[in-house]
KESE-297542 format. One line per field, with one value per residue (C-alpha): residue number from 1; x, y, z; residue in three letters. Coordinates in steps of 0.05 Angstrom, whole numbers, plus 5000, padded with zeros to 4 digits. Layout:
// KESE-297542
seq [NUM:...]
x [X:...]
y [Y:...]
z [Z:...]
type [Ala:...]
//
This chain:
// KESE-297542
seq [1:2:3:4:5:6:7:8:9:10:11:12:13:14:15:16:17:18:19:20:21:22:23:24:25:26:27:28:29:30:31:32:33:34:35:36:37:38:39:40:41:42:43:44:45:46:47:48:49:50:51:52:53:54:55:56:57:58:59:60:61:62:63:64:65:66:67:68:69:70:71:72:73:74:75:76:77:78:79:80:81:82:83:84:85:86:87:88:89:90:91:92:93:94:95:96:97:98:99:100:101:102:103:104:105:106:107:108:109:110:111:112:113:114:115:116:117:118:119:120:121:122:123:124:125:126:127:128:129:130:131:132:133:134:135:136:137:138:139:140:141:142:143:144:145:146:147:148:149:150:151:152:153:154:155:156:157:158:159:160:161:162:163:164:165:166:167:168:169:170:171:172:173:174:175:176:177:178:179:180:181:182:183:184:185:186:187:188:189:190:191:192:193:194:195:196:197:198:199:200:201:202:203:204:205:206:207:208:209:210:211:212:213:214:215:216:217:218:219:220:221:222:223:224:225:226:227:228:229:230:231:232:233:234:235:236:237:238:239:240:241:242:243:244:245:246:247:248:249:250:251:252:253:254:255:256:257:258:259:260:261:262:263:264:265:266:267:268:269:270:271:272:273:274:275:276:277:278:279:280:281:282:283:284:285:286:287:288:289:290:291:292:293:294:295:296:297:298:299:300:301:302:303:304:305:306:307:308:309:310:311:312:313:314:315:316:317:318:319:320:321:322:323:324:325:326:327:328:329:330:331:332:333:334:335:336:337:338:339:340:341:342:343:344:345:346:347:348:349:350:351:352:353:354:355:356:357:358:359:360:361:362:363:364:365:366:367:368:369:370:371:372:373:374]
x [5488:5430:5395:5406:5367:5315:5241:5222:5272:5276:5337:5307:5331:5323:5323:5365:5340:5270:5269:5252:5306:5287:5210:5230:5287:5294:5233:5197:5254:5250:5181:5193:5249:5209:5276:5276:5230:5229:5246:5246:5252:5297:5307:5316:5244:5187:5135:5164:5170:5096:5083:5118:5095:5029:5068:5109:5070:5123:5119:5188:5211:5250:5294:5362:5406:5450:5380:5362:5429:5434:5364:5371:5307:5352:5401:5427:5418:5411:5438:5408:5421:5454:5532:5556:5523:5543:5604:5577:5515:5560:5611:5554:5517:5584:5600:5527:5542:5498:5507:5509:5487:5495:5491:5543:5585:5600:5636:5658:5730:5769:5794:5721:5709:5768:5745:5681:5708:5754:5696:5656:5713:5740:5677:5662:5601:5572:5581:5554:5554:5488:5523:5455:5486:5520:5445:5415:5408:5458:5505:5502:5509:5561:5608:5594:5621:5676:5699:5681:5734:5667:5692:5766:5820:5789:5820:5775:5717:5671:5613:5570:5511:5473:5418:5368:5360:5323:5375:5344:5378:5403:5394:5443:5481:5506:5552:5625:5611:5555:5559:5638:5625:5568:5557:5625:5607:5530:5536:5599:5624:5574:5607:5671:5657:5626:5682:5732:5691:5696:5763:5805:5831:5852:5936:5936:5878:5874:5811:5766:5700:5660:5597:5557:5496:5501:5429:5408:5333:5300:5239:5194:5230:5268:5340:5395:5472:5501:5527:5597:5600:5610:5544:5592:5652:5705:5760:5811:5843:5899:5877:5936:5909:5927:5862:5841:5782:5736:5683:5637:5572:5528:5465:5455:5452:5379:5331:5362:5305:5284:5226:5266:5326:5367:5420:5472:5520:5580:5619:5672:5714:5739:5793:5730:5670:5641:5581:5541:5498:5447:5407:5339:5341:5364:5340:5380:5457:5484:5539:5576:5634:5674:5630:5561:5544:5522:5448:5404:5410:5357:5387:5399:5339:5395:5411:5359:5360:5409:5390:5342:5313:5238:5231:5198:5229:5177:5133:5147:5195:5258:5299:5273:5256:5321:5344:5307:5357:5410:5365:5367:5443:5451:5405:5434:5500:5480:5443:5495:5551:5600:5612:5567:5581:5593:5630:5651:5721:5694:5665:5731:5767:5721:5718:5794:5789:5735:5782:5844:5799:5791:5863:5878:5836:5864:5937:5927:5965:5963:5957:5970:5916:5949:5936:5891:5897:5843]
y [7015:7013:6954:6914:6914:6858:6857:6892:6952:6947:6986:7048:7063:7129:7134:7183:7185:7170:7153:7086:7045:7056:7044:6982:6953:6978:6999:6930:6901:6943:6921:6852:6849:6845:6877:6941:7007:7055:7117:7173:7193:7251:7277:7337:7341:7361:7336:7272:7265:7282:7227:7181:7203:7165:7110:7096:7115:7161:7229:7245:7266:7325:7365:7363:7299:7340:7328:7257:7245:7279:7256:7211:7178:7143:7083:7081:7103:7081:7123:7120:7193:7217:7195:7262:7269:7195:7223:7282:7241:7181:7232:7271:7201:7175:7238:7224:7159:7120:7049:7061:7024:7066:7051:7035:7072:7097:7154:7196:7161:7119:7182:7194:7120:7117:7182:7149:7086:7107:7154:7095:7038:7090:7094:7019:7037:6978:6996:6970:6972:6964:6905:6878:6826:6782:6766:6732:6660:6640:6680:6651:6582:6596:6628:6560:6520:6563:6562:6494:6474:6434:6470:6455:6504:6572:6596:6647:6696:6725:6784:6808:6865:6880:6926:6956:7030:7090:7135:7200:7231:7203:7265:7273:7208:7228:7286:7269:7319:7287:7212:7199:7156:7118:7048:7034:7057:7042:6971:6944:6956:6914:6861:6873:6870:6789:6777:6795:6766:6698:6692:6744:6820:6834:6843:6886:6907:6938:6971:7021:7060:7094:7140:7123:7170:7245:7242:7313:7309:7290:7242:7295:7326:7388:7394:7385:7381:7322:7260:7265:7186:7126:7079:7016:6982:6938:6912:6852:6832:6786:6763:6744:6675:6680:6678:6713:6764:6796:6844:6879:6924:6970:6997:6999:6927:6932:6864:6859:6875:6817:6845:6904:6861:6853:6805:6787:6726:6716:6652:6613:6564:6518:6464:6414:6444:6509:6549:6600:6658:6694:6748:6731:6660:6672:6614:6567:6556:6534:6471:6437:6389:6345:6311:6341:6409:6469:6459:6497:6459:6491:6524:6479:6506:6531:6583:6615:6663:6673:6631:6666:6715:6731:6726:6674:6655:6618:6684:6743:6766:6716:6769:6825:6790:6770:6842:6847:6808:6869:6903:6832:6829:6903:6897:6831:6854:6925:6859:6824:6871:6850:6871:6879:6844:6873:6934:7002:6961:6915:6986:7012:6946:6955:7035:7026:6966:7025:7091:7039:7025:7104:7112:7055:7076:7157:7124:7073:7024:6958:6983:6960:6955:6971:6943:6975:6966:6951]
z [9823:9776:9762:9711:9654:9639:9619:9679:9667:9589:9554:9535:9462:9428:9349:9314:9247:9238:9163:9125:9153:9224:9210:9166:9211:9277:9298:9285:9322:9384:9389:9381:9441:9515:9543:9498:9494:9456:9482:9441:9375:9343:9265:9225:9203:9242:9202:9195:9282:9278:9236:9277:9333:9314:9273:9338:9395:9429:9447:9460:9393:9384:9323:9373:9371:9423:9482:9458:9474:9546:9565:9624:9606:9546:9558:9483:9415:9342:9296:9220:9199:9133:9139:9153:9215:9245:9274:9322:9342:9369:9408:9443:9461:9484:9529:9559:9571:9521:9482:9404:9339:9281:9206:9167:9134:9217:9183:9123:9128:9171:9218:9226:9243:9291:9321:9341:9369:9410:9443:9459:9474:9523:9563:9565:9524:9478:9404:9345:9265:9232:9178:9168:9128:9173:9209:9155:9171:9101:9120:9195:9157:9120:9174:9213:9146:9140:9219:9223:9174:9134:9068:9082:9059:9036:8977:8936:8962:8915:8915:8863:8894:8834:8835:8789:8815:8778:8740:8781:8843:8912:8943:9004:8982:8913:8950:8982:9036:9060:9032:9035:8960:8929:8923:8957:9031:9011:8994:8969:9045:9067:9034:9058:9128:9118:9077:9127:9191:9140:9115:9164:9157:9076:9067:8997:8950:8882:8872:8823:8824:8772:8760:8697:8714:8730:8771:8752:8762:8830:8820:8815:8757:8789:8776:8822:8825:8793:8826:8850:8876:8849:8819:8812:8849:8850:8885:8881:8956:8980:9050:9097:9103:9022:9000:8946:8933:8885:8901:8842:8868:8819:8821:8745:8735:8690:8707:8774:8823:8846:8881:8912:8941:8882:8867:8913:8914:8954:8946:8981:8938:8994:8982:8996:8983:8948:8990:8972:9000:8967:8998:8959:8993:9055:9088:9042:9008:8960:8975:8915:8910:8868:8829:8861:8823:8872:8900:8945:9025:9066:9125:9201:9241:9301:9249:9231:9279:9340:9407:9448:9392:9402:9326:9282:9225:9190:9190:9154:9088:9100:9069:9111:9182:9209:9208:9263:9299:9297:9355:9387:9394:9414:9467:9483:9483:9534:9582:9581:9604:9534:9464:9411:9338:9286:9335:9316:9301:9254:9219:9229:9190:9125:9126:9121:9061:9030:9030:8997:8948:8927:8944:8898:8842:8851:8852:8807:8847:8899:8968:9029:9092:9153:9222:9267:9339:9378]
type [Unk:Unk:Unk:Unk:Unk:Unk:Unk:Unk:Unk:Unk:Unk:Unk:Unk:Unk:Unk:Unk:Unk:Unk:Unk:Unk:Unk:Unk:Unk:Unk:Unk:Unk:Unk:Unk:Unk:Unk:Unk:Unk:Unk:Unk:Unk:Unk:Unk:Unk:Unk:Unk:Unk:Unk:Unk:Unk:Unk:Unk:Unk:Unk:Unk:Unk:Unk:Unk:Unk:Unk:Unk:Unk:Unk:Unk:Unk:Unk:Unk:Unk:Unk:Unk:Unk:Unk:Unk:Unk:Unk:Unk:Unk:Unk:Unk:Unk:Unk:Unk:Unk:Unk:Unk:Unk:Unk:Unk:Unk:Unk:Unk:Unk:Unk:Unk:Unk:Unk:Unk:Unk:Unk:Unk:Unk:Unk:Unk:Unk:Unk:Unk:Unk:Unk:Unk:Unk:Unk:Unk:Unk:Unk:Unk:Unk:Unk:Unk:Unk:Unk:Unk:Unk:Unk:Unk:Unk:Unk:Unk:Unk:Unk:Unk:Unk:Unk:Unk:Unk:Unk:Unk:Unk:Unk:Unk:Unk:Unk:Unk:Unk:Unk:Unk:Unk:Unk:Unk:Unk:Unk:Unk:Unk:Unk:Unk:Unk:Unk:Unk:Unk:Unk:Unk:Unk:Unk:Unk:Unk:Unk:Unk:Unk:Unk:Unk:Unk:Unk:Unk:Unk:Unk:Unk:Unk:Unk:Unk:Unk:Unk:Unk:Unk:Unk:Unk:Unk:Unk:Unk:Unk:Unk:Unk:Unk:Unk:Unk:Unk:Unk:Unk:Unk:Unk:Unk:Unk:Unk:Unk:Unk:Unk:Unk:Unk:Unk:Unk:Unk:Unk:Unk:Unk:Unk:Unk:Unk:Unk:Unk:Unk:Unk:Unk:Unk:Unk:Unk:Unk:Unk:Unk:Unk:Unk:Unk:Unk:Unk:Unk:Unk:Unk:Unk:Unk:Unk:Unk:Unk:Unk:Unk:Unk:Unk:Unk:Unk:Unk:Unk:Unk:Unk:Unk:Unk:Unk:Unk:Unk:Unk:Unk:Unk:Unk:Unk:Unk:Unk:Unk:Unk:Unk:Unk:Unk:Unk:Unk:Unk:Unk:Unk:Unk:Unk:Unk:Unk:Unk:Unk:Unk:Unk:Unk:Unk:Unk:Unk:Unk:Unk:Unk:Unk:Unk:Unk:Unk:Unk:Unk:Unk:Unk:Unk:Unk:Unk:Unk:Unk:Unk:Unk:Unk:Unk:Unk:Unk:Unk:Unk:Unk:Unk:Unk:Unk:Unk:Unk:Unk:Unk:Unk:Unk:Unk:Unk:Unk:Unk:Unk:Unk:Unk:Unk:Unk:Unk:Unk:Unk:Unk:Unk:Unk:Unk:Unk:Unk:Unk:Unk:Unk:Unk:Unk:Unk:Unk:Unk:Unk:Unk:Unk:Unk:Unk:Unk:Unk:Unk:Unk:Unk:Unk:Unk:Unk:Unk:Unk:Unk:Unk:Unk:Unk:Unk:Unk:Unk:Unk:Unk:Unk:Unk:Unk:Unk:Unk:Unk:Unk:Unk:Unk:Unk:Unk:Unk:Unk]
//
């Protein structure tokens, strides 16, 4: 039997995908947890591993996802590669036998998704999606005042993700082949994973998409193929508790950038109270009633971060530091011998939601979310 892991034998985590999301989120993180290490390093670029190779201070970076993946000096893997690629990484880590976080979307489409699960469920392997969302310390709040029964009866959700992005390309993520859709499985999916975790699994949705912006120049000014995603989203829901829903996203919202993080409000109308999270003030919420308008309430300190994090949350970017906590509860969860949250299920539930929502839009009907078995 191996011995189990701890600060003297840390969980040795390779990155797959060594862009800007893994040198703002999860490398940070990896460094901050006394039980993790990092490992080695893979991506398509070779000048960019040399790079990190200094940034990060490991040598073992290679081009091949397929040796990362076999290399028994690796315990698990974080996956932030373009979506295409999510789905072969996670079946050749989880025929090696390695734990998994991967960005969301986890796939191109829900068989994609389900694909993937199984592979790691089936081996007892830890999986987890990379719903950065659900970690910030308002969002931990509200889930508490919605479980707790402190907002009584929930009746409506609501999301608005408003962003103010340049009109120029997306590269790899303005193509179905290689992005699935646009601001859907970017960010709108986001939303409907904390809306789900909050108020149950969706019963019927009506949804629509749109592309305002062909994006036929790259920011340097050479031309490229025009966008074939959607730049703004929408859905209506019917949860099965019978509440209701209404998600909007867009990355064309102009005055929106709010120092890079945008806008982003998701509200709960509760029979007793009304609470609010915004991404911009993650340490506080919004709580209104009856006769007391909504005003910011600063966040209980036991949720600021989850019990036994290394992180402090009075230091730092509020609305970038408790991402860090993702790495916290993957490693925690590959410790502690259980499942990680958000899973590749709870990626599974909202890729499903995401494809009804093009189905509905191509259809132009109501349509109805299936079960999944876990």
């Amino acid at each position: 039997m191996p011995a189990p892991f701890s600060q003297a034998n840390p969980v040795k985590i390779a990155i797959v995908g060594a862009g800007a999301v893994s040198d703002y989120h999860h490398v940070p993180a990896i460094k901050l947890d006394p039980r993790a290490v990092l490992a080695g390093v893979c991506d398509a670029s070779q000048e960019l591993l040399d790079k990190r190779r200094k940034d990060w201070g490991c040598d073992n970076v290679t081009t091949d996802f397929e040796r990362i993946c076999a290399d028994p000096g690796v315990d698990a893997v974080i996956i932030a590669t373009p979506n295409f690629t999510h789905k072969a990484i996670t079946l050749s880590a989880a025929k090696h036998g390695k734990h998994v976080m991967c960005e969301k979307p986890l796939g191109l489409d829900a068989g994609e998704v389900r694909a993937m699960y199984h592979a790691c469920r089936d081996r007892k392997l830890v999986h987890m999606t990379a719903f950065t969302y659900r970690f910030a310390p308002s969002m931990r709040y509200l889930r508490h005042l919605c479980k707790s029964g402190a907002l009584g009866a929930l009746r409506h959700f609501r999301s608005q993700r408003f962003l103010d992005w340049p009109e120029t390309s997306w590269g790899w993520r303005q193509y179905k082949k290689t992005a699935g859709a646009g601001d859907l499985f970017d960010m709108t999916i986001h939303r409907i994973d904390f809306a789900i975790d909050l108020l149950g699994p969706l019963k019927t949705l009506c949804g629509a998409t749109a592309r305002f912006i062909p994006r036929t120049k790259t920011t340097d000014g050479r031309d490229c193929p025009p966008s074939e995603v959607d730049d703004w989203s929408s859905l209506i829901g019917e949860f099965t508790s019978g509440a209701t829903g209404v998600w909007e996203g867009t990355t064309l919202a102009k005055g929106y950038g709010l120092a890079g993080f945008g806008h982003e409000w998701a509200e709960i109308n509760g029979s007793l109270q009304t609470g609010v999270y915004r991404l911009h003030m993650p340490n506080q919420i919004m709580l209104g009633k009856t006769g007391q308008d909504l005003a910011a309430v600063d966040v209980p300190a036991e949720f600021l971060k989850p019990a036994g994090s290394p992180r402090d949350p009075s230091t730092g970017e509020p609305a970038t530091v408790f991402r860090y906590d993702l790495v916290w509860e993957f490693v925690s969860a590959i410790c502690e011998g259980r499942d990680a949250v958000p899973s590749f299920f709870d990626g599974l539930r909202a890729q499903i939601v995401a494809d009804s929502v093009l189905q509905s839009h191509q259809e132009r009907r109501w349509v109805d979310i299936p079960d999944e078995p876990r």
